[in-house]
VOSEZA-964081 format. One record per residue (C-alpha): residue in three letters; x, y, z. Coordinates in Angstrom, 3 decimals. Layout:
<rs>
<r r="ALA" east="X" north="Y" up="Z"/>
...
</rs>
This chain:
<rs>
<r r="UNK" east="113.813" north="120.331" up="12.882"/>
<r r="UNK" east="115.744" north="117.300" up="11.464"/>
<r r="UNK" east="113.832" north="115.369" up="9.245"/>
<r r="UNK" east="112.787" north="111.806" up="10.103"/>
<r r="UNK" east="114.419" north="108.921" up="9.245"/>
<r r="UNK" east="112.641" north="105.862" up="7.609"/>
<r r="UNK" east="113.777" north="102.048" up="7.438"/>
<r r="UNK" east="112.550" north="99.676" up="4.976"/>
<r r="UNK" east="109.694" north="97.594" up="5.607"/>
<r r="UNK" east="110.126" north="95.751" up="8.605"/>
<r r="UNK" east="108.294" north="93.236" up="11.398"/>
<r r="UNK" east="107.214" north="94.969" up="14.647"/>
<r r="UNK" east="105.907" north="92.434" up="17.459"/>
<r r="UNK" east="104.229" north="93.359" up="20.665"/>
<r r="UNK" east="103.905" north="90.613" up="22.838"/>
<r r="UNK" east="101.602" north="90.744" up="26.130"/>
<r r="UNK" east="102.549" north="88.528" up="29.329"/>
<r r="UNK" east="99.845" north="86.629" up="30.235"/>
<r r="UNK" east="100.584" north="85.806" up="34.045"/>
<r r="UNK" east="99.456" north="82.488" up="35.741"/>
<r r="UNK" east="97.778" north="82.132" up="39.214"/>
<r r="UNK" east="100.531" north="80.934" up="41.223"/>
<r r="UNK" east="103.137" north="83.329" up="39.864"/>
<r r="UNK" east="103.996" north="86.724" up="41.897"/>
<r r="UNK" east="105.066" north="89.722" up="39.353"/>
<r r="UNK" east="109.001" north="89.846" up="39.865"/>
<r r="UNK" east="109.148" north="85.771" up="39.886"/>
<r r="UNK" east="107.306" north="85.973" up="36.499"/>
<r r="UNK" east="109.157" north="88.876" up="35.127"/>
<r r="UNK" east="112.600" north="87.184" up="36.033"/>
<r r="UNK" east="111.844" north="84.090" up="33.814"/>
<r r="UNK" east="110.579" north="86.533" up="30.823"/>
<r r="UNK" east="114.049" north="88.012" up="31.393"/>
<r r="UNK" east="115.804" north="84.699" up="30.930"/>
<r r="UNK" east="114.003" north="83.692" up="28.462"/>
<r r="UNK" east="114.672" north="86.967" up="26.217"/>
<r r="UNK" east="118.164" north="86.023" up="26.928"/>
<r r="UNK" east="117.704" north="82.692" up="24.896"/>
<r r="UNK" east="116.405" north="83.518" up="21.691"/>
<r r="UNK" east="118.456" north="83.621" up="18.651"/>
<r r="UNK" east="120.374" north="86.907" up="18.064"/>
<r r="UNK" east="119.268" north="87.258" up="14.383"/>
<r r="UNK" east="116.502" north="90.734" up="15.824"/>
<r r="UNK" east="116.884" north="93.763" up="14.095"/>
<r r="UNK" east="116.060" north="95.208" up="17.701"/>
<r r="UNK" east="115.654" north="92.413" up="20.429"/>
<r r="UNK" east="112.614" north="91.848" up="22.383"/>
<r r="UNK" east="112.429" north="93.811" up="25.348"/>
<r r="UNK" east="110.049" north="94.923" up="28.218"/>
<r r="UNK" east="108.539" north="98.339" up="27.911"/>
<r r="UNK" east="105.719" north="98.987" up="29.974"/>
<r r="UNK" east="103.881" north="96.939" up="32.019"/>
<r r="UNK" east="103.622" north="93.432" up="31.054"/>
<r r="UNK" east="104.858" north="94.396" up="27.308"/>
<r r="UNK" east="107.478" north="92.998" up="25.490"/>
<r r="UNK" east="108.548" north="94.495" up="21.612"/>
<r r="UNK" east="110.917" north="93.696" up="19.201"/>
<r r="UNK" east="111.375" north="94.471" up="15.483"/>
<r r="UNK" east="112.852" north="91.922" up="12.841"/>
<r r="UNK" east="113.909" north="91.723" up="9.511"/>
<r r="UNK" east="111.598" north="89.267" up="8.014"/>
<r r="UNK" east="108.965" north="86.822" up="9.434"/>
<r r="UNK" east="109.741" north="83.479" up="9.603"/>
<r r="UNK" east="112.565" north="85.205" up="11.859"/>
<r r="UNK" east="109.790" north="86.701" up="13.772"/>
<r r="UNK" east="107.901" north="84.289" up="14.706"/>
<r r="UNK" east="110.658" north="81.934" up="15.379"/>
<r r="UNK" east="111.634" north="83.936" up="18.014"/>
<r r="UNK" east="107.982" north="84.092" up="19.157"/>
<r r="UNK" east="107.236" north="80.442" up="18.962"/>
<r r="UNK" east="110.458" north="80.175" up="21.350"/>
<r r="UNK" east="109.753" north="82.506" up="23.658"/>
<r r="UNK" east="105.951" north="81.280" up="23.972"/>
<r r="UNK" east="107.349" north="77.888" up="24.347"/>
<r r="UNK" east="110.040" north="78.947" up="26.963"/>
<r r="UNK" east="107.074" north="80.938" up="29.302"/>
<r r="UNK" east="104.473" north="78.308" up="28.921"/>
<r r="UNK" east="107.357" north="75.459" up="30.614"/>
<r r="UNK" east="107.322" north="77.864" up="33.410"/>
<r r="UNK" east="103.416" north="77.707" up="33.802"/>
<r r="UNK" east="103.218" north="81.150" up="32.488"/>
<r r="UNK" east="101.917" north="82.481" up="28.661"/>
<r r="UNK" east="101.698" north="85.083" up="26.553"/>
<r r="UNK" east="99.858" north="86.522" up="23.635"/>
<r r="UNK" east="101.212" north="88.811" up="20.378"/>
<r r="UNK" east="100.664" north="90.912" up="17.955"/>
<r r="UNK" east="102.747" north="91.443" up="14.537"/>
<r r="UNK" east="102.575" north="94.101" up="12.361"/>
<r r="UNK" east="104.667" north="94.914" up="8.807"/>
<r r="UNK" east="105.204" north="97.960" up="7.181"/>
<r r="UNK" east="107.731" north="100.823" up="8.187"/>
<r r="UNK" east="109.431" north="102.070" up="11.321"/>
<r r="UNK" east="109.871" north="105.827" up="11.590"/>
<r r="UNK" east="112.552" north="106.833" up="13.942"/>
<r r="UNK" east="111.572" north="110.152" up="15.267"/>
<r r="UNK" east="114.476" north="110.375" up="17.807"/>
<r r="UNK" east="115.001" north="109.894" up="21.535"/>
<r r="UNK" east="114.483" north="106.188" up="21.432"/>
<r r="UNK" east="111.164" north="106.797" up="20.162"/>
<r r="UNK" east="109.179" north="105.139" up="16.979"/>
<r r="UNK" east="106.624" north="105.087" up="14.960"/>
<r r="UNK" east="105.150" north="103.994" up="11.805"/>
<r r="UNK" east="102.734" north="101.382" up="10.102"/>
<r r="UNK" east="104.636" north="98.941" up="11.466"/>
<r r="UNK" east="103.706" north="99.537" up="15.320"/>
<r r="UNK" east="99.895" north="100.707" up="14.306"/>
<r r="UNK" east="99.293" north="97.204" up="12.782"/>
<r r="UNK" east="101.126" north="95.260" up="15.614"/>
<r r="UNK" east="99.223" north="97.133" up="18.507"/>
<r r="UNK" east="95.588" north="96.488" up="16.202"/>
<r r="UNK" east="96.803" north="92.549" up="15.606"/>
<r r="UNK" east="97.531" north="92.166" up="19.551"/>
<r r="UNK" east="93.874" north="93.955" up="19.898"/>
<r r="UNK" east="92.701" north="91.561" up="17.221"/>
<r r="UNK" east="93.761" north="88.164" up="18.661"/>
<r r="UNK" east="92.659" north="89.090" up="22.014"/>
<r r="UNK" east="89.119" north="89.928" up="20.843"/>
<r r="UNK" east="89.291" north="86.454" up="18.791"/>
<r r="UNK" east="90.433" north="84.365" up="21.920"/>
<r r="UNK" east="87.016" north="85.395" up="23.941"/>
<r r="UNK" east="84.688" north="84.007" up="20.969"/>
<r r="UNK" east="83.940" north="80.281" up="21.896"/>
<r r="UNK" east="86.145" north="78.031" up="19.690"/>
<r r="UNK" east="89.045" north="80.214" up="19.845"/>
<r r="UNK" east="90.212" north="80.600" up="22.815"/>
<r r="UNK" east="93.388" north="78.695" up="22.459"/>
<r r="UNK" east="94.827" north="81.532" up="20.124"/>
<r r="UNK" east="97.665" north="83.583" up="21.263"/>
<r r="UNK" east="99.003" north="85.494" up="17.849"/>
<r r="UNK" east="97.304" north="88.347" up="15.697"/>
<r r="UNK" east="99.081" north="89.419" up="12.349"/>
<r r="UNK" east="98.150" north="92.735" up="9.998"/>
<r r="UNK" east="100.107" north="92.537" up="7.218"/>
<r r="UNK" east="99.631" north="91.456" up="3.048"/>
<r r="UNK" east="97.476" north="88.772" up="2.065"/>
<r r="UNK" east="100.312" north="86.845" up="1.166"/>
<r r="UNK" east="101.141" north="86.287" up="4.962"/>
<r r="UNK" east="98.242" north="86.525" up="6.113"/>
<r r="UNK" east="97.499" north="82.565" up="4.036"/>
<r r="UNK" east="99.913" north="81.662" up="7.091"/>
<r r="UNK" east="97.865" north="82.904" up="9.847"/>
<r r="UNK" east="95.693" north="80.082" up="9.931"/>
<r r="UNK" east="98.774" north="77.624" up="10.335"/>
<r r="UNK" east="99.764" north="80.086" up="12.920"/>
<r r="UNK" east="96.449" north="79.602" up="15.357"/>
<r r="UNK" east="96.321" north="75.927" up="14.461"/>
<r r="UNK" east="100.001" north="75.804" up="16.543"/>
<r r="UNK" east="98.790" north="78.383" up="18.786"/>
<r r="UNK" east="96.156" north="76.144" up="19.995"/>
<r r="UNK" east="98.273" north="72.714" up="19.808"/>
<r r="UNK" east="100.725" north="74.977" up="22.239"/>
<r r="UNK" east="98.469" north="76.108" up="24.349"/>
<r r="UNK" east="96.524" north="72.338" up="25.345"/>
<r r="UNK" east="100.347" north="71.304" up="26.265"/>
<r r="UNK" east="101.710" north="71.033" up="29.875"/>
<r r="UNK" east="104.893" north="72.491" up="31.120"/>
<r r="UNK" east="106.955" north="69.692" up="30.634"/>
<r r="UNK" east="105.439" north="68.878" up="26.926"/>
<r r="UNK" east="106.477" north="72.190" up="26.302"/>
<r r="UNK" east="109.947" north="71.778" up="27.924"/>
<r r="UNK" east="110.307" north="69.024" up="25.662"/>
<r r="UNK" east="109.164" north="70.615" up="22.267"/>
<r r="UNK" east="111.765" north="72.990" up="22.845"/>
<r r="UNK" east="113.931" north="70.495" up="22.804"/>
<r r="UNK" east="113.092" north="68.937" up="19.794"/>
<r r="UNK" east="113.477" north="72.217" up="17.966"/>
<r r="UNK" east="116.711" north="73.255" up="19.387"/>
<r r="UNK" east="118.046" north="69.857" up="17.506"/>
<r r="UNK" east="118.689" north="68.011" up="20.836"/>
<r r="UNK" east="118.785" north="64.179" up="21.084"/>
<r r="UNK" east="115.859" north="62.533" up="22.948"/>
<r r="UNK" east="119.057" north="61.657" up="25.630"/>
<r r="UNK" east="119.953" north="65.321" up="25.764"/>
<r r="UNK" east="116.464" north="66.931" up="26.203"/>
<r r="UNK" east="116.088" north="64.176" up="29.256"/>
<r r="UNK" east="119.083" north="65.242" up="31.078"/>
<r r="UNK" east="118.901" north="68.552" up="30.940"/>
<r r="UNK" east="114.844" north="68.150" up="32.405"/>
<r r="UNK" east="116.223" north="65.806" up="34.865"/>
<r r="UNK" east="113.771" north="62.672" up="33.702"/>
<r r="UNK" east="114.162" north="59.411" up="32.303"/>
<r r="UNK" east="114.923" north="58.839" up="28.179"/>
<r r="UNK" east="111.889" north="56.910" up="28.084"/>
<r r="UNK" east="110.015" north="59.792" up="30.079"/>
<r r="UNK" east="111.220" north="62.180" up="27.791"/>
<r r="UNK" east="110.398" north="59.521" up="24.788"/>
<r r="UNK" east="106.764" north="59.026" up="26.364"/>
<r r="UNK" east="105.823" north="62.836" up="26.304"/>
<r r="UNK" east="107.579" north="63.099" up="22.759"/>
<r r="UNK" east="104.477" north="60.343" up="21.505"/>
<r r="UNK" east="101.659" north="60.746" up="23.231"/>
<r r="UNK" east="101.518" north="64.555" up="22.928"/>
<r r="UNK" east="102.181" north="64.268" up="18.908"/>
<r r="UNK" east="105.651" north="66.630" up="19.235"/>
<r r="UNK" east="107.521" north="65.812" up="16.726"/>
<r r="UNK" east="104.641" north="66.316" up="13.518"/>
<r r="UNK" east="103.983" north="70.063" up="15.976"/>
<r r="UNK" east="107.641" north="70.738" up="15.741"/>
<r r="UNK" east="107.748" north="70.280" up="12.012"/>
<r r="UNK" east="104.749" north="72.596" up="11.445"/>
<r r="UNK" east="106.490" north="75.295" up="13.384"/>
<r r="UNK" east="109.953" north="74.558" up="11.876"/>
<r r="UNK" east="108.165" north="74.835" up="8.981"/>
<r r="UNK" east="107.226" north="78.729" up="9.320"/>
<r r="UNK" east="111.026" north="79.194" up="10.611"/>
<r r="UNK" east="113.591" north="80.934" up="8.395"/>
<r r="UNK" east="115.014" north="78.063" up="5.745"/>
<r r="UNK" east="117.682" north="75.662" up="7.414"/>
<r r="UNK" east="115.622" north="74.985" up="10.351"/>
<r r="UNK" east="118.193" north="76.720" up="13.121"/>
<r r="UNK" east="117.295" north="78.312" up="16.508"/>
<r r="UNK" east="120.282" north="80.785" up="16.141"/>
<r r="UNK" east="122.281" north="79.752" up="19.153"/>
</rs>
């Protein structure tokens, strides 16, 4: 028997669809497949669906992580659709045939256990990430639910808009490409407090603020 193989410490994120009332399973797997399709290509292995309503994808680092998990979030929620995750450090064990293992996985699959335990306790229901890692990130976690819940109390279009904002689009751009007035777009941009959300969120990004396209 060949002997496993073992990366360096990596990020491992499950993420768990979360499908809305008025969407069928194909129409809501379609958009998840478009919206994979727009994150930034900086994955050490890009998110993908594996069984069921899972998505998981393995990075580098985490502010690379969970950029690509604020956009995705973002991306579902302007389609009236959300989804919850779970991150995990440590190592990836490759032990062949497309198959892994490894602290890594174990403490993403407890953190998506985690955070969906903590969203059914009154107060915290707007949560969508868990995180099992060193206590060093886990000072950010807090930061992390405090955007989880801002994101969540957002409509569609809010949410169509943030992304905007954090993809470095002008207030002009973001409108045309929603089809809605400047001042529309402008409106939703101040009375849903985007721009100080977007900064706490750019914040956690990797350094120079980029969504990779």
């Amino acid at each position: 028997m060949s002997k496993m193989k073992k990366k360096p410490e990596q990020v491992a994120i499950i993420g768990d669809l979360v499908r809305s009332r008025g969407s069928s399973r194909i129409d809501l797997h379609e958009k998840l497949k478009a919206a994979l399709a727009e994150l930034p290509a900086d994955a050490i292995e890009a998110f993908a669906p594996t069984v069921g309503d899972e998505i998981q994808g393995v990075f580098a680092d985490l502010p690379s992580a969970i950029r690509s998990m604020h956009l995705l979030r973002l991306t579902m929620l302007a389609h009236g659709s959300d989804i919850r995750f779970g991150i995990g450090t440590g190592e990836i064990t490759h032990v062949g045939d497309g198959i892994q293992d490894g602290s890594a996985w174990w403490h993403a699959r407890e953190a998506i256990e985690t955070v969906d335990e903590l969203a059914s306790k009154p107060g915290w229901a707007g949560v969508r990430t868990g995180l099992v890692d060193d206590d060093e990130a886990r000072a950010t976690l807090p930061t992390i639910h405090l955007i989880d819940a801002a994101l969540t109390k957002l409509k569609p279009g809010a949410c169509a808009t943030l992304l905007g904002i954090l993809r470095g689009e002008t207030n002009c751009e973001t409108a045309k490409r929603l089809g809605i007035s400047d001042s529309a777009n402008s409106q939703r941009t101040k009375s849903n407090d985007l721009r100080p959300l977007a900064a706490a969120m750019l914040a956690l990004w990797p350094s120079g603020h980029d969504d990779g396209e």
